[in-house]
C-alpha positions as CSV (number, residue, x, y, z in Angstrom):
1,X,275.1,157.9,143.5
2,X,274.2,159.8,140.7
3,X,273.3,163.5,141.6
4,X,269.9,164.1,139.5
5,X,269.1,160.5,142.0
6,X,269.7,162.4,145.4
7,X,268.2,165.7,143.8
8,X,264.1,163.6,143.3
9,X,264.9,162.0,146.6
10,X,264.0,164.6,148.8
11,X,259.8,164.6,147.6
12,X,260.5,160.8,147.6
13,X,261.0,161.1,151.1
14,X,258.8,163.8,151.6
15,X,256.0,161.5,149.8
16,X,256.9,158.5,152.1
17,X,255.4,159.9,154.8
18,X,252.0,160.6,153.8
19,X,251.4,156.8,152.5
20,X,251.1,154.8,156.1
21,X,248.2,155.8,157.7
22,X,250.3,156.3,160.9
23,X,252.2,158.9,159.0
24,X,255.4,157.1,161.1
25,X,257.9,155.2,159.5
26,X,261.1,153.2,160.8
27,X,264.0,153.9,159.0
28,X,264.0,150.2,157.3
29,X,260.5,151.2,156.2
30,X,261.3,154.6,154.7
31,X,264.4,153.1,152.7
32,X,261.9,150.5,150.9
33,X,259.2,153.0,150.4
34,X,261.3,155.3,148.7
35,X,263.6,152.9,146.4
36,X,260.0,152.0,145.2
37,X,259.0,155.0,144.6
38,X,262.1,156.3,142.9
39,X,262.1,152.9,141.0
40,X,265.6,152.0,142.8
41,X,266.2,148.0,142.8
42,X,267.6,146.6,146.2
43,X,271.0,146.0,144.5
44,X,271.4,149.9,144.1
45,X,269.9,150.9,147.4
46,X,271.9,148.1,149.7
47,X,275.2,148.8,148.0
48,X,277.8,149.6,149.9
49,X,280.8,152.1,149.2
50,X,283.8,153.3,151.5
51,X,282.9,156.7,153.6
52,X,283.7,159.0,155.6
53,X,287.3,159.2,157.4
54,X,287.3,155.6,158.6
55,X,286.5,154.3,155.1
56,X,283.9,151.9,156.6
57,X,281.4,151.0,153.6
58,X,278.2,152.2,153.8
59,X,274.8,152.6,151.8
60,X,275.1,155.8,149.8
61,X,272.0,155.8,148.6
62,X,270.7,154.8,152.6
63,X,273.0,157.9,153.5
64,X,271.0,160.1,151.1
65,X,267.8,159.1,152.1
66,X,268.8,160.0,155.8
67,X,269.9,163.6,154.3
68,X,266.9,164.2,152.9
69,X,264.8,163.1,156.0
70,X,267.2,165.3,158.1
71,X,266.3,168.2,156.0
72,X,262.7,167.6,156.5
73,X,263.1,167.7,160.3
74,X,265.0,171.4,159.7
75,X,261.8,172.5,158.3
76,X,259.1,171.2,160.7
77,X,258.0,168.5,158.3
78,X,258.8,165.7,160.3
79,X,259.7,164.6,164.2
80,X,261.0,161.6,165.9
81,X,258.6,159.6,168.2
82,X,259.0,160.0,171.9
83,X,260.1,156.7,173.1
84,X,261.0,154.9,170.1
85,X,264.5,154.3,168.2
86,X,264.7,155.5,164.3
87,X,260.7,156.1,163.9
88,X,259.9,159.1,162.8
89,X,256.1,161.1,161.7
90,X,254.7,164.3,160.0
91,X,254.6,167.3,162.5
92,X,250.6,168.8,162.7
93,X,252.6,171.5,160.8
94,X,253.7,168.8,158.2
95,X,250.5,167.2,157.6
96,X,249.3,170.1,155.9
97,X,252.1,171.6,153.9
98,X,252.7,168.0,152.5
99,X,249.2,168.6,151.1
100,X,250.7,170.5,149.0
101,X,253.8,169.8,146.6
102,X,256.5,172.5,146.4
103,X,256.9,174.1,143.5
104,X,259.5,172.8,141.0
105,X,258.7,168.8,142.2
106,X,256.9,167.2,140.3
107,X,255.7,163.6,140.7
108,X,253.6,161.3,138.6
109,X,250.0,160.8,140.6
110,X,248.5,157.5,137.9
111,X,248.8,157.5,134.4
112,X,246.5,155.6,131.9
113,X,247.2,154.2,128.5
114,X,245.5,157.6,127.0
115,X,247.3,160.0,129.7
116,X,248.6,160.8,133.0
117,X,248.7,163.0,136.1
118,X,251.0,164.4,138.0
119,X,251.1,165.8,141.3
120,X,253.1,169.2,140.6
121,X,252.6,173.0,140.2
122,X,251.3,173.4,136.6
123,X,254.1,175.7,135.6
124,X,256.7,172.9,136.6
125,X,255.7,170.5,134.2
126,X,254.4,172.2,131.4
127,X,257.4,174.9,131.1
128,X,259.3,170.8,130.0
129,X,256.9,169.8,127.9
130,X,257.2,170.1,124.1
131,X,254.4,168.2,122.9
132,X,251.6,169.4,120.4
133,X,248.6,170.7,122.7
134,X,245.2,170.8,120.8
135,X,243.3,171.8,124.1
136,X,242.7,173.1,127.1
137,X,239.7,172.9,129.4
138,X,240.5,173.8,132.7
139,X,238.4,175.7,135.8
140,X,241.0,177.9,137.5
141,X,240.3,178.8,140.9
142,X,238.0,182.2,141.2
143,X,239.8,185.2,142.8
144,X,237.2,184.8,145.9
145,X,237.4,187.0,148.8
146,X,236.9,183.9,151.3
147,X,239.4,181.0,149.5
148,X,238.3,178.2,149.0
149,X,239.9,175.1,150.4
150,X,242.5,174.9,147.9
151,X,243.0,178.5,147.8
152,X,243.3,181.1,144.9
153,X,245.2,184.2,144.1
154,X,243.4,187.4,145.0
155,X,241.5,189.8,142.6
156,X,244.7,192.1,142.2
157,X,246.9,189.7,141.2
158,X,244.6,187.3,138.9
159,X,245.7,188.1,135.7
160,X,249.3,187.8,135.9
161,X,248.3,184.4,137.1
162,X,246.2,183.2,134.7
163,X,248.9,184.5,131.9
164,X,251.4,183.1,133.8
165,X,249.8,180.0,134.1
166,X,248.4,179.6,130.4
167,X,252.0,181.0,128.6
168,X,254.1,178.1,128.0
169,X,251.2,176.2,127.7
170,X,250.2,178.4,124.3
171,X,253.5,178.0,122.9
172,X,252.6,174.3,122.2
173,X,249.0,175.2,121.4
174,X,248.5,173.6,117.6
175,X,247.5,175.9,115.0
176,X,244.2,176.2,115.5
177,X,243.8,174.8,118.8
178,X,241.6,175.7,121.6
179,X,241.3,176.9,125.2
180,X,238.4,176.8,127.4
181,X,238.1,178.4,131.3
182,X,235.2,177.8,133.1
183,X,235.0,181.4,135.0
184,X,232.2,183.0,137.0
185,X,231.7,186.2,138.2
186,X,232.4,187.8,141.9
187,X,231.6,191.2,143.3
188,X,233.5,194.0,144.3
189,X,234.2,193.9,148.0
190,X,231.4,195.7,150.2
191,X,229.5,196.3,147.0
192,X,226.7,194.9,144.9
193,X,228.6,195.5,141.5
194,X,230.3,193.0,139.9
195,X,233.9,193.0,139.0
196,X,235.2,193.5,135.2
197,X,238.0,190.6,136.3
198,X,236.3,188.5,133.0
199,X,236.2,191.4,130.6
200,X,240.2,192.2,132.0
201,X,240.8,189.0,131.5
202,X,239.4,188.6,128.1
203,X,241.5,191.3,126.6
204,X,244.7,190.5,128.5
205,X,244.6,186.9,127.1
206,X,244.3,188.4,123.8
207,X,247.3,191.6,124.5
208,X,249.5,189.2,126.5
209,X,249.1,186.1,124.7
210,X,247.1,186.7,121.5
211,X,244.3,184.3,122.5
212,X,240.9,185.5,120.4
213,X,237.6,185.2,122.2
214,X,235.7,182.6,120.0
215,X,232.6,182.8,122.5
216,X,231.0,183.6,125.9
217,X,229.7,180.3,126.7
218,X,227.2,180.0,129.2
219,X,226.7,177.4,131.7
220,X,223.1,177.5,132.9
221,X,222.7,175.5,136.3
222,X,220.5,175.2,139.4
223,X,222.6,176.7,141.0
224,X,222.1,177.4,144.9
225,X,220.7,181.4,145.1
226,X,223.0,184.1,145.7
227,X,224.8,186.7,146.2
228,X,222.9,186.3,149.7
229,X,224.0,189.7,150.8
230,X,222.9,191.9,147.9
231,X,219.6,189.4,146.4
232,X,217.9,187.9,149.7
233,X,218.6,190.4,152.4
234,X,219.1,193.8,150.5
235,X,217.2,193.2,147.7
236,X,219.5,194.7,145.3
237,X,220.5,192.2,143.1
238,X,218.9,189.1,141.0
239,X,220.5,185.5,141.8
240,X,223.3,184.4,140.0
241,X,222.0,181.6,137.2
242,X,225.0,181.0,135.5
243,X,229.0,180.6,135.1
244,X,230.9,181.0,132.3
245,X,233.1,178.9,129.8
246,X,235.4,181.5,127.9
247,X,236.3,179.8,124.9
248,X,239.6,181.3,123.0
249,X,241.4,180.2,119.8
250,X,245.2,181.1,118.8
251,X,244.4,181.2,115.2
252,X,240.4,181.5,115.0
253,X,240.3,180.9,111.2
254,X,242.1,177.3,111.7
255,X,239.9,176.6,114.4
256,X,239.7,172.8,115.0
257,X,236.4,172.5,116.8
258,X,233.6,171.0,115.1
259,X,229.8,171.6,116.4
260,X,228.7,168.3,114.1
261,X,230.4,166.4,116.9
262,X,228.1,167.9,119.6
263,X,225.1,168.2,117.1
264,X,221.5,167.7,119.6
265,X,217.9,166.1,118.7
266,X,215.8,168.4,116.4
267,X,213.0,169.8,118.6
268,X,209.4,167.7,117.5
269,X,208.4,171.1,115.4
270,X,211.5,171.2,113.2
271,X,211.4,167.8,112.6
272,X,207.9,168.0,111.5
273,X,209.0,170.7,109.3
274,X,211.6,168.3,107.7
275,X,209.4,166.0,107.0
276,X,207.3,168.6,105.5
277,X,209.8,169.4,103.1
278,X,210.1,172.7,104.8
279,X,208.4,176.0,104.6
280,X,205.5,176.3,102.6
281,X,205.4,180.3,102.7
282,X,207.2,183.0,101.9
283,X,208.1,186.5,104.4
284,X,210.4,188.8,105.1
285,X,210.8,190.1,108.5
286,X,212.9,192.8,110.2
287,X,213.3,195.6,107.5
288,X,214.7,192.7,105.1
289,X,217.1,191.0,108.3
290,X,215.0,188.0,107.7
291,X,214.0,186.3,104.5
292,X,212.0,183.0,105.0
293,X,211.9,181.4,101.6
294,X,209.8,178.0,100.5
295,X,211.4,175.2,101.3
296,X,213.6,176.7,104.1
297,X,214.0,174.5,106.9
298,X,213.6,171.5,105.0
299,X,217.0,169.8,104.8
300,X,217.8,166.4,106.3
301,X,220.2,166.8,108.5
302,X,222.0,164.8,111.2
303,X,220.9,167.5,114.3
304,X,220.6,170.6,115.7
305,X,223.6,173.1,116.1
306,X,223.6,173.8,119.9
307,X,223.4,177.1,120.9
308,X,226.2,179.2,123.2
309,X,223.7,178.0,126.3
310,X,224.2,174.9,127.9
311,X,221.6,174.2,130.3
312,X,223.9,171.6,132.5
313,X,223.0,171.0,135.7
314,X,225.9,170.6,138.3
315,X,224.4,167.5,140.1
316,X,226.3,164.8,138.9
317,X,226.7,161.3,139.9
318,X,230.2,160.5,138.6
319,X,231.4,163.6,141.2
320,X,229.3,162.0,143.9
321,X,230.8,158.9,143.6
322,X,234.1,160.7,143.5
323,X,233.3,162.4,146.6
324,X,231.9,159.5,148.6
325,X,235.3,157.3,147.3
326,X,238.0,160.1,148.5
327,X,235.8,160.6,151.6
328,X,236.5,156.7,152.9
329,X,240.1,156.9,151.7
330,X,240.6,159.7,154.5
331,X,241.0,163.0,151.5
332,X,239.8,165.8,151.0
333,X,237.5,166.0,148.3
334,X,237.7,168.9,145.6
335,X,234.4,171.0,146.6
336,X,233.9,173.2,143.4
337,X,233.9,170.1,140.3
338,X,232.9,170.7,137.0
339,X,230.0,167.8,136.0
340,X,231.3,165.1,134.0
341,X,228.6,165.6,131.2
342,X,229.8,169.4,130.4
343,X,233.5,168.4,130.3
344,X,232.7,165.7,127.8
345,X,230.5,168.1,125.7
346,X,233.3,170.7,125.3
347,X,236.0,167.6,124.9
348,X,234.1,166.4,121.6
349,X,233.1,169.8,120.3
350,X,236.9,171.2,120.6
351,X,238.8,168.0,119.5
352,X,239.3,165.1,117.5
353,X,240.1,161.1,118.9
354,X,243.9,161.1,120.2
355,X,244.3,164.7,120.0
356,X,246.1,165.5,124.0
357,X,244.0,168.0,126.2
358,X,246.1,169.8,128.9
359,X,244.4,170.8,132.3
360,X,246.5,172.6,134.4
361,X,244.1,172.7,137.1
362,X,242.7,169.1,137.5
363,X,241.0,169.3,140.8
364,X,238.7,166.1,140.8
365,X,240.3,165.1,137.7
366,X,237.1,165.4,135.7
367,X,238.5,166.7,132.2
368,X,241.3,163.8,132.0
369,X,237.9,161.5,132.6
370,X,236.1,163.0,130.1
371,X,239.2,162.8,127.5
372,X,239.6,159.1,128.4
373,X,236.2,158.3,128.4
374,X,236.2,160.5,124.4
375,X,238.8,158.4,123.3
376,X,241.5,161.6,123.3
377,X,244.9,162.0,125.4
378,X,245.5,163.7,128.4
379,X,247.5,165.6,130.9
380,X,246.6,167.0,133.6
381,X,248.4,168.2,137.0
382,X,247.4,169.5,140.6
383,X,249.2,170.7,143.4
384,X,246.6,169.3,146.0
385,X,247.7,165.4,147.0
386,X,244.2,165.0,148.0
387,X,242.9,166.1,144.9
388,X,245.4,163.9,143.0
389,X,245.3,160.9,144.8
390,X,240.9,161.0,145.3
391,X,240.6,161.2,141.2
392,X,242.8,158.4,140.3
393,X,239.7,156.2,142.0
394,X,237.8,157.4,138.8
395,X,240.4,155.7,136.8
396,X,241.2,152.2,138.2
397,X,239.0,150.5,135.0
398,X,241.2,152.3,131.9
399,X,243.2,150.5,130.3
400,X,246.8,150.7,131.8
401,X,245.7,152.0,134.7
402,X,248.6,152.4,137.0
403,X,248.7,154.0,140.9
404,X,252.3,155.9,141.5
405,X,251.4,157.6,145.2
406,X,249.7,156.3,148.0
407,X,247.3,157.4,150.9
């Protein structure tokens, strides 16, 4: 058997465990699961070829399978079932650290005509991957004291990990393009004072991997109150309104976002004005800052140019929905998810139609929806199964909608 076959056998195997809801398989059962996942016909996987001493023809590509599943015993993954022959299950142990793919594996989760995503460490697929990028839009996990679920580097050690996660992603960034991280901000352990992580962060991006800030976007949202600590008990802080979306541009003057694609209604009292022809009046304001001129105002034009507020709240239905799905298929369901309707506004204002947008951190797979749903391509990856597995629900009426892993 061919060795790059026995080398993407091992999370084949691996995989095959987490698909029956049992989490046991018989032998006969594992061998089928994993020549369909690995794409092997029947012809391949029950030839038989002399080996060993004896010379007595066997399965090679059986044998392999049994290699790999041996090796998984080794390391706690799985254990045979008291009482019954060639059945083996995932270990409590192995339950969980299936969860999560090792690093350098990387196996496709669904794909979509417009894109696809893969169940991997982001640094695994995208250090292969040579195609143009125009985009990223991507919420990285915050360096939170308490982890979340999913987990997330600590304070000391963020930076080198977003830079590490972002650089060979930038090498394939077009001229031009754009990369958006929705941040917020955390305090200082045992303190009310925030942390300078963002403003670090900012300049790093720019030293490390000369990444201009375009803006400071903020994301205003009803938001639950806190800090609790330093706002409602001590009374030394105001609650937290807002999060961040740090928008940065490799080449700022070939920027290819566009604010007509994202242009809003004109409020009633400019629209009057339009229709007025505009100002009637002349002024100037601020020591000469501000010149208001007849006729000002009055253009026709399509809308208004939002401002660097978006007032978004983080209620959405399409993440409900998500949620409630993931729930009955037995996951775990991403608990921090960017709403749909903010990842769409940023996908329209930053690219064009077919342009790709990466997002190394999927999570609920919400900016591959809003890409497909834009009419742009995507790719996206996640080390979480659950988090993999729970957003391909969102995808099962695309076009070319196609399910590669299993619950």
């Amino acid at each position: 058997m061919p060795k790059n076959i026995q080398i993407d056998l091992f999370e084949h195997v691996a995989g095959a465990y987490t698909q029956p809801v049992s989490e046991k398989l018989t032998n006969e059962e594992l061998y089928r699961i994993v020549a369909g996942r690995a794409g092997i016909c029947p012809e391949i996987l029950n030839a038989k070829s002399p080996i060993g001493n004896d010379g007595k023809e066997r399965s090679t590509v059986k044998r392999s399978i049994r290699w790999a599943q041996q090796s998984l015993r080794k390391i706690g993954i799985i254990e045979k079932v008291d009482g019954e022959r060639a059945v083996w299950q995932l270990t409590k142990e192995g339950k969980s650290k299936l969860r999560k793919i090792r690093d350098n594996i990387a196996v496709i989760g669904f794909s979509t005509n417009l894109g696809v995503a893969i169940w991997s460490n982001c640094k695994t697929v995208f250090d292969n991957i040579n195609e143009p990028i125009f985009a990223v839009i991507s919420s990285p996990p915050y360096p939170l004291k308490i982890p979340r679920a999913y987990g997330n580097p600590p304070l000391e050690e963020y930076l080198d990990f977003i830079c590490y996660t972002l650089e060979p992603i930038v090498k394939n960034l077009v001229s031009g393009g754009n990369i958006v991280l929705s941040l917020g901000d955390v305090y200082e352990d045992h303190s009310p004072a925030k942390s300078t992580y963002i403003e670090e962060l900012i300049i790093t991006l720019r030293k490390k991997l000369g990444l201009s800030l375009m803006n400071k976007i903020i994301w205003e949202s009803n938001k639950p109150p806190g800090p609790i600590a330093w706002a409602s008990k001590k009374r030394m802080q105001l609650n937290e309104a807002y999060e961040y979306c740090l928008w940065f541009c490799n080449e700022p003057i070939n920027c290819i976002a566009n604010n007509q694609r994202i242009l809003e209604p004109h409020t009633e009292k400019h629209q009057k004005l339009i229709n007025a022809g505009g100002e009637k009046r002349e002024s100037v304001n601020g020591d000469g800052a501000y010149r208001l001129h007849h006729g000002s105002y009055g253009n026709i034009t399509a809308g208004r140019i939002p401002r660097n507020i978006f007032h978004i709240s983080n209620v959405c239905q399409s993440q409900r929905q998500y949620k409630a799905r993931a729930r009955e298929l037995g996951l775990t369901p991403h608990g921090a998810a960017m709403p749909l309707s903010l990842a769409q506004k940023l996908v329209k204002f930053l690219t064009e139609s077919e342009n790709l947008i990466a997002d190394p951190f999927a999570g609920s797979m919400t900016t591959p929806l809003a890409s497909e749903l834009e009419g742009r391509r995507w790719i996206a990856t996640d080390n979480i199964f659950d988090y993999v597995r729970g957003g391909a629900e969102r995808f099962r009426n695309f076009e070319g909608f196609e399910l590669n892993i299993n619950t």
